[in-house]
Structures are given as structure tokens and as C-alpha cells.
C-alpha positions, 0 to 999 in steps of 0.5 A, a space after each residue: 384666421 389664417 397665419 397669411 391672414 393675421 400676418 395681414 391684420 397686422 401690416 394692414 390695420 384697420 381705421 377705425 372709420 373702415 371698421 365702422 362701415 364695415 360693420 353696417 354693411 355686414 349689418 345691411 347684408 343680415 337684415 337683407 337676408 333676414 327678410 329674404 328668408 321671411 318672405 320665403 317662409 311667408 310664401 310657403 305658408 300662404 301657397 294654395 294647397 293643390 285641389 288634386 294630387 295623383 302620385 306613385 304614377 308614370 307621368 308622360 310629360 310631353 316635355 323633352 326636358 322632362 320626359 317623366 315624373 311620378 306626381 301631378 298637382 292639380 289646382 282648379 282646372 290647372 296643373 301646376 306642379 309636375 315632378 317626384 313624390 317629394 317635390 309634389 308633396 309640398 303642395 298636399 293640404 288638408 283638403 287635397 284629395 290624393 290618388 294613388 296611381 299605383 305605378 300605371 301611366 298617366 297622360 295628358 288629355 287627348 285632343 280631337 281635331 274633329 268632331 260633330 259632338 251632337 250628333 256623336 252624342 245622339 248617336 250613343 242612344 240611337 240603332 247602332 248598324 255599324 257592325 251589321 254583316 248583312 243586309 238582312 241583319 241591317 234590315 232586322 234591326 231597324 224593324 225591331 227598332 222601329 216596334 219600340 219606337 212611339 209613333 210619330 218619332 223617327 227612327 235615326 242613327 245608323 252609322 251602317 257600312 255596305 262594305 261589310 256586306 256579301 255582295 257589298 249593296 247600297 240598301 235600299 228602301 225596299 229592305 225596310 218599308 214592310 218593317 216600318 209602314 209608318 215609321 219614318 226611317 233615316 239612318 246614316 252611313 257611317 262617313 256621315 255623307 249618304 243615307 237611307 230613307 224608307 218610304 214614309 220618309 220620302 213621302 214627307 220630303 216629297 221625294 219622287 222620280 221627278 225630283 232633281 238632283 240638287 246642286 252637291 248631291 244625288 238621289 240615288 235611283 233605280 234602273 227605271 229612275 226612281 229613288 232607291 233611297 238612297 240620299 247623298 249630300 246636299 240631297 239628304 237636306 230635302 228630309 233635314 228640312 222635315 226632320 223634327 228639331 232637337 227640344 232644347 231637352 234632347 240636345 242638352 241630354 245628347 251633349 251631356 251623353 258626348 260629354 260622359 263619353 269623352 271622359 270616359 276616353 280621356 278626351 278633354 278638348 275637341 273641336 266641333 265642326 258645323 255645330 248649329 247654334 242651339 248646341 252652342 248655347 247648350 255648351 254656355 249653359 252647361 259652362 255657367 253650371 259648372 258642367 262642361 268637362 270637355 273644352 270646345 272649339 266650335 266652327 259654324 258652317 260657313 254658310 250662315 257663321 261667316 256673317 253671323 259671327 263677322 256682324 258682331 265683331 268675333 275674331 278667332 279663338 274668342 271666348 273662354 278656356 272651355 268655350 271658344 268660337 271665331 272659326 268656320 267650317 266649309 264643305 269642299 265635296 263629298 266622301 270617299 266611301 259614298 263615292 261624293 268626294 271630286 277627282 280629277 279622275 272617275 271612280 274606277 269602279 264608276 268610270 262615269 263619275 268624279 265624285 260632286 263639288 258641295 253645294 257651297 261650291 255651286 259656283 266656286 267664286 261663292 266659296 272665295 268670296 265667303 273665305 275672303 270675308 271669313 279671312 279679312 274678319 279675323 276668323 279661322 277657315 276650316 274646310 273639308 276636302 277629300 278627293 285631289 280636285 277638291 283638295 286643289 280646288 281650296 288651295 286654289 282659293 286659299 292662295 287667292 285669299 293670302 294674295 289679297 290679304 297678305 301674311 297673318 298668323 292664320 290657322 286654315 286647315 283642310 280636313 281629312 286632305 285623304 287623297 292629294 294630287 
């Protein structure tokens, strides 16, 4: 004590009440931070240790706050710690399993907006015609393909481009039919909106020069009239419907494939644009086991989900963290590279061609109506639209859809948007 403060003491002294409360009060104070300090130490005691710690690492945190760290924690499918070496090291446990990252960076998971994971997963074992240089090259694949193919399959996949070709052609059917006398063939472009068939194929879709053009699509034909082909959009539905299904055995091969591949890049979360329902209940299956290592936010088209899912009550983002459901997925028009996306202008290279509406645009009222119930029912509206008519066109219907409906936390997007008026 102070001279000030004993010089006080003395002017001032103490009652003895004064005293007396003064002591249970202090008394008070100590028991208060006793039990405090207890619970505390409780707590560090009781704190789950991390399943998981990644240290000596480069941690981009994507938090302005933090932008770096050197260690994640990881408990279950969570990160619950982020911070130095010794910060996370409070959270090391008997059974916590620990990665020296050795300096190298580590991020947080990718998320792709847009996938078809199906078929992305079947296209990992099927011909690859990506980067084919030729036509020739194009052609010698698919009969060395289709020797080991066991009758009665097909020969799918694809994902070929014309444009790396000299002169860059459509192929046509003439390129393979010698390769493949009975091997049906049907390989993709690799903007997933025009295909090739070979001969067999068209016989089975029956496919002839008399066939018309569905509404949203084109039989591509040659000078006299007859089919290339060459399927764009909706016309590729006439061998969709003849096309053997999935077995329940290749599509969950074909979504565990996808699933390795996403891993291997860093991919955990997607959202699957018109999955059909099996691949949706291959996703639950694999969640109930323990196996779905990719969160999936799965849109139906349109056509078929906007009832389905409106009948039982789905709202947007209904579901689980790894598996949810409540949006649909509609189709304005076509591509760019298959020359199916709508312009207001033609093509410069086919000055008689704009480009198609999709067939769920055949009329454009039956596209708002959908929207319209999609919207009232809670359920998230995703639609693909490349060229500047296309793009027009959906906003048009979205305006409609807000007008009639008014504000709401919505999440509509328009996929690709590549060419904007």
C-alpha cells in the first residue's frame, strides 16, 4: 500500500459492516472465477479432437481477414479450425490423422456450376475423338472401336470437333459405315448438341430422307435430301429413343467414375444439370453408403421435374449438405459451334440461318407457363441460352414470371449467356 493510501486508511477507516461485505463480496468474485476457470478446462478437456489436420501448409483462406494460415482442422465433413501451427494443434488427438503439406498451397474445393455428371462419368471410358486432327483419324478410331465392341452395344462418346480438321467438315456417315457394318454408332460433338450416326443407327431410329425436322432440331442432309447423319438437338431424340438404357450397374459405375474424376481435380460440390431420375437415386444410394464424395445439386429438365417435383411439395435446395434437389434446368436453344444457337442475326457463314429455338420453346408461351408454375412452387429456374435472341427471349419470360409474382429470394440464372444483345 501507497503512503496516499495508508494516509486514507487512516482518515477513512473502515466499519466493521463495510468490512464484512467487502470480504463476501471478494469472497463472491473468487468463487465466480473459480468456476469459470473450471468449466474452462472442462471444456478443453471434453473438445472433440479433429478427424483430420493438414499443417506446414499454404492456406488460401478466401477470408479478407485471413487471407493465409498454415493449418486446417478437420472434423467429420467440416473445417472447424483454420490458423498457425499452434493454434491447430490444440485440436491434435490420439487418432487424428495428420498431413504434412510441406510448404505447398492448399485450397478450398472447387465448385462447378455446371455439369452433366452421367454422362461425364461414361465419357471417361467411352472413344475419345477430342483430339482427332482429321477426319481420317476420326474414322480410324471408331472402326478400331467398334472391333472390340461386343455385338449388340453400341459404340457411344465421342466429344469430336470438325474445327481441328483441314477442310473443317461435318463428318458424315459415309466416313464410318465400311468400319461398322453392324455396329451401331453414335458419338457426340463435344458441345453435347449434334451428333454422328452411322447407317445402322438411322435404320433403327428410322431415319429416312422423308423424316422431317422436329420442331428444335435438324436432320442434317445432303444436296439430294438425304440424311448425313448428322443429328442436331431435339432431332438427336429420334435415336435417344432407341438407344439401349443404362442397367442400374453402368450408371452407378459411370457416377462412381465422375465421382474419382472430381477428387482427382479438386471438385467437391457441382451442380448436375437434367440428370434423369436413376442418376438421382444412384446419388441417394451412394449417400446412404458412405460414398458420395462430391455434393450435388441436381436440376431436372423442366419438362418432366417442374410437375414432378411441384406434386410433392419440393422447394428450392431441399435435401441434404451432399445431396439436394428443388431446381429445374430448361433449354433456350442450341449451341454456337453446331450453329443451333438463335440470333437475331443469320450466321455469317450460313446467311440463311439464325440458329433454333428448343422444342421447349415450341410455342415460347409453353416455356412461361412452366416457368411460371416452376417459380410459384418455390423451385430454382435454370436455363441455357447462348445466342442474343435466345438470351432475349428468357429474360423476356423471367420479367413476366417477377411481374406476376412479385420479389422473392430467387436464384434464376441463364447458362452459358455467351452472346448478349
Amino acid at each position: 500500500m501507497t503512503l496516499e493510501g495508508i494516509a486514507s486508511f487512516v482518515a477513512n477507516p473502515i466499519r466493521k459492516g463495510e468490512f464484512v461485505s467487502m470480504f463476501h463480496s471478494a469472497r463472491r468474485s473468487f468463487l465466480w472465477s473459480a468456476i469459470l476457470f473450471l468449466a474452462l478446462a472442462a471444456w478443453a478437456q471434453t473438445k472433440p479432437a479433429a478427424n483430420l489436420i493438414i499443417n506446414n501448409a499454404k492456406v488460401y483462406t478466401v477470408d479478407p481477414t485471413q487471407p493465409s494460415a498454415e493449418a486446417v482442422a478437420v472434423l467429420d465433413d467440416r473445417i472447424v479450425a483454420v490458423g498457425s501451427n499452434a493454434d491447430i494443434e490444440a485440436w491434435h488427438g490420439p487418432k487424428t490423422r495428420m498431413i504434412d503439406a510441406d510448404g505447398k498451397l492448399l485450397l478450398p474445393g472447387f465448385n462447378d456450376a455446371h455439369v452433366h455428371f452421367v454422362p461425364g462419368g461414361q465419357q471417361l471410358d467411352s472413344i475419345d475423338l477430342n483430339d482427332a486432327t482429321s477426319a481420317q483419324e476420326f474414322a480410324k478410331r471408331i472402326g478400331a472401336r467398334a472391333k472390340n465392341t461386343p455385338k449388340g452395344e453400341w459404340v457411344t462418346g465421342g466429344d469430336w470437333d470438325e474445327t481441328k480438321w483441314t477442310p473443317a467438315a461435318l463428318p458424315t456417315k459415309e466416313l464410318i459405315d465400311s468400319l461398322t457394318p453392324s455396329t451401331p454408332v453414335f458419338v457426340g460433338r463435344y458441345d453435347g448438341h449434334m451428333a454422328l450416326a452411322n447407317s445402322v443407327v438411322l435404320k433403327l431410329a428410322g431415319i429416312t430422307a422423308a423424316t422431317p425436322d422436329p420442331p428444335g432440331g435438324t436432320i442434317v442432309r445432303d444436296a439430294k435430301g438425304n440424311p448425313t447423319g448428322a443429328l442436331k438437338d431435339a432431332a438427336m431424340d429420334f435415336v435417344n429413343k432407341v438407344m439401349p438404357p443404362l442397367s442400374h450397374e453402368q450408371r452407378l459405375h459411370a457416377v462412381q467414375r465422375a465421382l474419382g474424376h472430381a477428387r482427382s481435380v479438386g471438385v467437391t460440390s457441382v451442380q448436375d444439370m437434367n440428370p434423369e431420375y436413376e442418376d438421382i437415386a444412384v446419388y441417394a444410394e451412394l449417400l446412404q453408403r458412405g460414398e458420395l464424395t462430391t455434393r450435388i445439386y441436381a436440376a431436372p429438365l423442366i419438362t418432366q421435374g417442374v410437375d414432378d417435383q411441384t406434386k410433392i411439395g419440393i422447394r428450392h435446395a431441399f435435401g441434404s449438405d451432399y445431396l439436394r434437389i428443388g431446381a429445374v434446368k430448361a433449354y433456350a436453344d442450341g449451341s454456337l459451334g453446331s450453329a443451333t444457337a438463335y440470333f437475331f442475326e443469320p450466321f455469317t457463314n450460313q446467311p440463311e440461318n439464325r440458329g433454333l429455338l428448343s422444342d421447349e420453346m415450341h410455342p415460347p408461351e409453353l416455356m412461361r407457363d412452366r416457368m411460371m408454375k416452376a417459380d410459384g412452387a418455390g423451385l430454382q429456374i435454370c436455363t441455357h441460352a447462348i445466342g442474343d435472341a435466345g438470351i432475349s427471349a428468357i429474360l423476356d419470360i423471367y420479367t413476366d414470371v417477377l411481374k406476376a409474382h412479385g420479389p422473392a429470394d430467387r436464384r434464376w440464372r441463364i447458362e452459358h449467356a455467351q452472346h448478349m444483345a
